[in-house]
N, C-alpha and C positions, 0 to 999 in steps of 0.2 A: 557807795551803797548805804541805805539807813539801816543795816541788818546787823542784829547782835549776836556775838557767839558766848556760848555758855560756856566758863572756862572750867577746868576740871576738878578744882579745888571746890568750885561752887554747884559741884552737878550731884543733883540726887535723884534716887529711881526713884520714880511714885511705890507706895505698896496698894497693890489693888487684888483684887481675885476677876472673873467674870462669871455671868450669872444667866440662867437661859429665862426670857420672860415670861415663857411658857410653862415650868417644872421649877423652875424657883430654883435648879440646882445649879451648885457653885462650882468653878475650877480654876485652873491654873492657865496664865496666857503663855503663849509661845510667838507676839509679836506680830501675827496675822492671820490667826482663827476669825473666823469670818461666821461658822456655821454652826447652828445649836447641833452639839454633842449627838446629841439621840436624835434627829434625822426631823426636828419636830419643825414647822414654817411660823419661826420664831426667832424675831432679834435677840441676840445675845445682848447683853450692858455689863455695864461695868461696877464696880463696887468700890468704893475706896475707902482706905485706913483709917483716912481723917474725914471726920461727918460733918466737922463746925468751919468751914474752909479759913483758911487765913492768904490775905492778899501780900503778896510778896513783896515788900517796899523794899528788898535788895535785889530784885531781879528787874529784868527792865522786858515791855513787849511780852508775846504771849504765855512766857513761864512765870509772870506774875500771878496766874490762876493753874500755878505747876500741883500744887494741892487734888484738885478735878481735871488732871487731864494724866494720860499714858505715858511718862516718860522713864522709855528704859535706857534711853542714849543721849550724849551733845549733840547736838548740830548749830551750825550757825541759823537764827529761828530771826521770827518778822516781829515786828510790833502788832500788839492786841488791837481790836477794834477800840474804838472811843466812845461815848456817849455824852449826851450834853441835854440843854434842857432847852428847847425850841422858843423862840420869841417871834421869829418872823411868819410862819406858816402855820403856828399856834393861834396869833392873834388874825392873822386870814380866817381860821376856820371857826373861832370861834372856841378855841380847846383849853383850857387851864392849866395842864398838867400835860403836854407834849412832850415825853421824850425820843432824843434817835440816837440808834448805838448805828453806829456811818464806820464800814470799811473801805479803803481805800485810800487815795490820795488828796491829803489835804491839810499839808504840815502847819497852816496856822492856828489849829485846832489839834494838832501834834498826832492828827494821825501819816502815816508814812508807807503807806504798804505798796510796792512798787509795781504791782500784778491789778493794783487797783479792785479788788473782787476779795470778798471774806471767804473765798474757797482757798486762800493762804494759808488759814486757821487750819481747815483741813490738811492739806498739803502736809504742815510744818508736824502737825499733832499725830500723822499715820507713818511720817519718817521718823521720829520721834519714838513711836510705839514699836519699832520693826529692833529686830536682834542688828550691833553692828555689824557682825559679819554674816550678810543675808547673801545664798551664789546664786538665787531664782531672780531673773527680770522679773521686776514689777510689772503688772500691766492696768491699765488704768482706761477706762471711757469715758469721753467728754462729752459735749455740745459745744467747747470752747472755754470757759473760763478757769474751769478746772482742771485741765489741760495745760492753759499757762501757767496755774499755778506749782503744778507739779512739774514744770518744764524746770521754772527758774530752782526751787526747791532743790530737787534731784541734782542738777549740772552744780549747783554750793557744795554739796556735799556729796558729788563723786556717786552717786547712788544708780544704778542700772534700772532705767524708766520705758517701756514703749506704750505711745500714746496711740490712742485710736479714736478716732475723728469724724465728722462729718465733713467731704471735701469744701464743702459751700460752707463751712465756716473756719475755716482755716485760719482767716483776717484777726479770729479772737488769738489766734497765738504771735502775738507782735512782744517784742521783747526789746529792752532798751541795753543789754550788754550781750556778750556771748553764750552761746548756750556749749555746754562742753557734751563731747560724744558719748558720752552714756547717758545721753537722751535719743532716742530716735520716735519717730512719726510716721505711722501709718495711717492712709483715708480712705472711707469706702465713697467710692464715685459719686459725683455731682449728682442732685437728684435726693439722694439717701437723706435721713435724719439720725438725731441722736440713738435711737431704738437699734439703727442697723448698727450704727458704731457699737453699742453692749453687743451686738451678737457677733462683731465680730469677736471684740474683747472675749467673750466664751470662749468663740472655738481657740483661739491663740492656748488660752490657759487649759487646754486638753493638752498641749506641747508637754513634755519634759523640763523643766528650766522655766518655765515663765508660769508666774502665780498672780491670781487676780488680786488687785487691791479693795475689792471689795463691794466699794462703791457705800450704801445705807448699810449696808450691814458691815462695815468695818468702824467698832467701838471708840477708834481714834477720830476717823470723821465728824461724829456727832457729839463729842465731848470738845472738839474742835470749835466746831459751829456754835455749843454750847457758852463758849467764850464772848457770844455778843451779848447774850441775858448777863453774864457775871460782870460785865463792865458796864450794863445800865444799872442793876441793882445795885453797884459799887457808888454808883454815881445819883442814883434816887435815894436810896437809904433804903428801900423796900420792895418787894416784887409788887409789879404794875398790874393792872386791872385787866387790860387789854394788849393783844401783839397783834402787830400785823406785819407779814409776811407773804411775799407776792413766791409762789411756788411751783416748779416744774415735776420734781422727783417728792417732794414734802421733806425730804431729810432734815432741813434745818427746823423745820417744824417740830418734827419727833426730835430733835435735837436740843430742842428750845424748854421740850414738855418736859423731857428726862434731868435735863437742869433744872426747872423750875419744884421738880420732887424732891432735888437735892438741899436746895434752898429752903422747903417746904422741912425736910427734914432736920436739916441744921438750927430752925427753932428762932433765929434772930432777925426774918428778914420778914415776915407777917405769914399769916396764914389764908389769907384770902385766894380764891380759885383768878388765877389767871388764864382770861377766856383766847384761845388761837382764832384769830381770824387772817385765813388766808385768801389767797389770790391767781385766779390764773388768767391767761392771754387768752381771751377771746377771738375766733373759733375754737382754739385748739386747748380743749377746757375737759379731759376725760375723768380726772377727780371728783371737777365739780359737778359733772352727769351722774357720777358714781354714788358721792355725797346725797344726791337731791332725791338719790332711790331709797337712800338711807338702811343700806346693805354692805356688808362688810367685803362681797366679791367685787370687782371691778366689773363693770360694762363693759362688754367686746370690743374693739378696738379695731377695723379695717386698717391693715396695713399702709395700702395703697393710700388709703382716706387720709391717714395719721400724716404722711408724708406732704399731700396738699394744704392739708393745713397749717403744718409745721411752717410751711413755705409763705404764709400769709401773715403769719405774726412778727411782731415788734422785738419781739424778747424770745428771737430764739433758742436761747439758753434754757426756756423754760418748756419744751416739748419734750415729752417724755410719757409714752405710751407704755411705760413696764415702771409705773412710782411704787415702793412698796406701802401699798395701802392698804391690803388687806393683811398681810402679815401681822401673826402677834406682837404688839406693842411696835405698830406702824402707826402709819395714818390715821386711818378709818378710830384707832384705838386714843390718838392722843386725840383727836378733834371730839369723840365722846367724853371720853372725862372732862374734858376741859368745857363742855358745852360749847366746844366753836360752832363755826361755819365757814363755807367757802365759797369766794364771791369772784364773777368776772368782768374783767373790764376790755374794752375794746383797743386798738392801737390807737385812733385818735384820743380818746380820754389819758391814755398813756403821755402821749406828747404833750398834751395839754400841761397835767401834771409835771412833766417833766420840765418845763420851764417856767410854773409857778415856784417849782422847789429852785427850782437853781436863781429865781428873781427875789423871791424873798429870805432864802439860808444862804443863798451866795459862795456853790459848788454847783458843778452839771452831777448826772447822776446816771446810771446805767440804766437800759427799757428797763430790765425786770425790776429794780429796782423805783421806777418812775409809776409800774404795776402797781407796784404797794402802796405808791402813792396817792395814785387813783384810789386804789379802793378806801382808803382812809374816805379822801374828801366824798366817794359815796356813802359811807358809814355815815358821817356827820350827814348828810342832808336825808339820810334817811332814817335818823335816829337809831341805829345801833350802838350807838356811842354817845356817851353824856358829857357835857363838857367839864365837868369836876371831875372826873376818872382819871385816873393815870395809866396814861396811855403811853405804849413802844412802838414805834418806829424801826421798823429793819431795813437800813438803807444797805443792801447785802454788796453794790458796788457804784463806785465813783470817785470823780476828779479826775478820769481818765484825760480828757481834754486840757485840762491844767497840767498834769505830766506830760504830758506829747507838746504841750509848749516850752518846757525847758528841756527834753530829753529826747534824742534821735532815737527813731523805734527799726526794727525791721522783722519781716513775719518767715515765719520757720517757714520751707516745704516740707512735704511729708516722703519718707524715702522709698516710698513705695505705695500704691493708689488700688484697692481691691474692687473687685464687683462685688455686690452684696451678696451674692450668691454664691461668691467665692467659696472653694471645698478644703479639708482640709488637707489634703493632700496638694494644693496651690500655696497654700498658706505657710505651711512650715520649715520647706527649705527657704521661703525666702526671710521668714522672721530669725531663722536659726544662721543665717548669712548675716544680717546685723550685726549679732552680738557674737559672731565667729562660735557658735555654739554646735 
């Protein structure tokens, strides 16, 4: 495996407080507070000791940016995302200043992450942030990528995980070594989307013993994700003009924005406003109907609806009918400051995209991923984007195909299959039979 572990002599806790972005007031973590203190519909963030970050040239992989992130514990942790400075799909579009911070697999360029997906960052950064001896199941909701990443995570370090799934995407949980039993998997039946799997994730964390991980509102996740801005700006010399980012939930977006303030306040890396432009899968675009009303509430959402369309797009990792967007210092809040906007692209434009990037940077690249690509190359031909700007690239997964050629995969089942309607009184003996609880 390409994973490091942090050895003890070399391990230090971050000092950080948390802070409500609603009330400005500060507190102490306990490892997976999830929820502003006083009941307000507001992310919590984070604070940390040191303002002016230093990049760790004795640590290797994601505790190199241990400075801005939650670590109160070792674990054996992945390598950072990489960033570089585009030649081949730069000089295609016409761009000056291209860069891509690219998670995933792609060791000639010394990235290594073996889940292929920057939902690593998170994975690695909310076990990280959690007390060692934690006795609640984690519980975690996926569409898939995030799912694998806390599969492989959790079974390294022994860590009590239940996932919960879309059945119809199962295939994203393929795993190149063993997964150890204090992972298990639960699906809500074929048909279902990522939206049923959060509700089931709900009702389970009504249980005794099993606590939710959070999802956007867990301060590890997004200081996690936060790790693709710190490894472009390490690598540009200065925060970039423009990001783009193809997005289901927006987390990595508000993820991106809250790093880019920290940078902003660190004083060394320029001062200029770095504009969000993200991305969603077309049909299945409720952000961007959201965005276009230019209202802080989300547009209703048919259930029924949500799920047809889910079932139509390329990147179904990116459906997701509960984003927090209207929440304080969500969405809705970082795409305003920041003066973004949000753009959709179709699944043929996706594909299209997706093998101009792997023709001229010479990696395949994951849909949603191939998402952000599209919209870039719609940016440039529609003028949102100038070709002297310094522009980001968020290639959030890829190489997957490159690893599955040197590495035998095989895909978890899930131990148990719910209706989405499922009660909970169905629910709890049989989650509570898992983990002998």
């Amino acid at each position: 495996m390409h994973y490091h572990t942090i050895s003890m002599n070399s391990f230090r806790r971050t000092k950080y407080t948390l802070i409500s972005s609603a009330t400005l007031k500060e507190f102490a973590d306990d490892g997976l507070i999830i929820n502003d203190p006083d009941g307000k519909n507001s992310l919590i963030k984070s604070k940390y000791e040191v303002k002016e970050i230093a990049f760790r040239n004795d640590e290797n992989g994601l505790m190199r940016y241990a400075d801005w992130l939650p670590v109160n514990r070792p674990l054996a942790y992945t390598n950072a995302p990489i960033a570089y400075r585009s030649e081949g799909l730069a000089n295609h579009l016409g761009l000056n200043n291209l860069w891509i911070t690219f998670s995933g697999w792609w060791p000639l360029r010394g990235a290594k992450m073996q889940t292929c997906s920057f939902k690593e960052t998170e994975a690695y950064a909310v076990t990280m942030r959690m007390k060692e001896k934690e006795d609640d199941v984690l519980v975690v909701a996926s569409a898939g990528n995030t799912a694998r990443a806390f599969a492989r995570v959790c079974s390294d370090n022994n860590i009590n995980v239940l996932l919960c799934i879309p059945y119809d995407n199962l295939n994203a949980l393929w795993h190149s070594e063993p997964i150890a039993p204090c992972v298990k998997v639960v699906a809500t039946t074929s048909g279902s989307d990522y939206s049923d799997a959060i509700e089931l994730g709900r009702r389970i964390c009504q249980i005794d013993g099993f606590r939710s991980e959070g999802g956007a509102h867990n301060i590890a996740r997004r200081d996690g994700m936060g790790t693709c801005l710190l490894s472009a700006v390490e690598a540009i010399g200065h925060i970039p003009d423009a990001y783009f980012q193809a997005v289901g939930s927006g987390t990595g977006a508000i993820a991106t924005w809250e790093t880019y303030k920290r940078l902003r306040g660190d004083g060394r890396w320029g001062s200029n406003n770095m504009r969000l432009i993200v991305s969603q899968n077309a049909p299945f675009m409720p952000i961007f109907d959201s965005w276009k009303m230019q209202q802080r509430h989300m547009l209703p959402y048919d259930a029924e609806l949500s799920r047809r369309k889910s079932a139509l797009i390329s990147a179904s990792v990116l459906a997701n009918r509960f984003p927090p967007y209207s929440v304080i210092g969500g969405l809705y809040d970082a795409l305003t400051e920041s003066h973004g906007d949000v753009m959709t692209v179709g699944n043929d434009e996706g594909h299209l995209a997706s093998h101009l990037f792997r023709s001229t940077e010479g990696i395949d690249i994951a849909p949603a991923a191939s998402i952000a690509v599209a919209s870039l190359i719609k940016a440039v031909k529609t003028g949102v984007v100038d070709a002297d700007q310094t522009i980001l690239l968020n290639v959030t997964g890829g190489g997957e195909g490159l690893f599955k050629k040197s590495h035998n995969t095989s895909i978890m089942r899930p131990n148990h299959i719910f209706n989405i309607d499922a009660q909970l009184s169905d629910i709890e003996p049989v989650v509570r039979r898992l983990f002998n609880k």
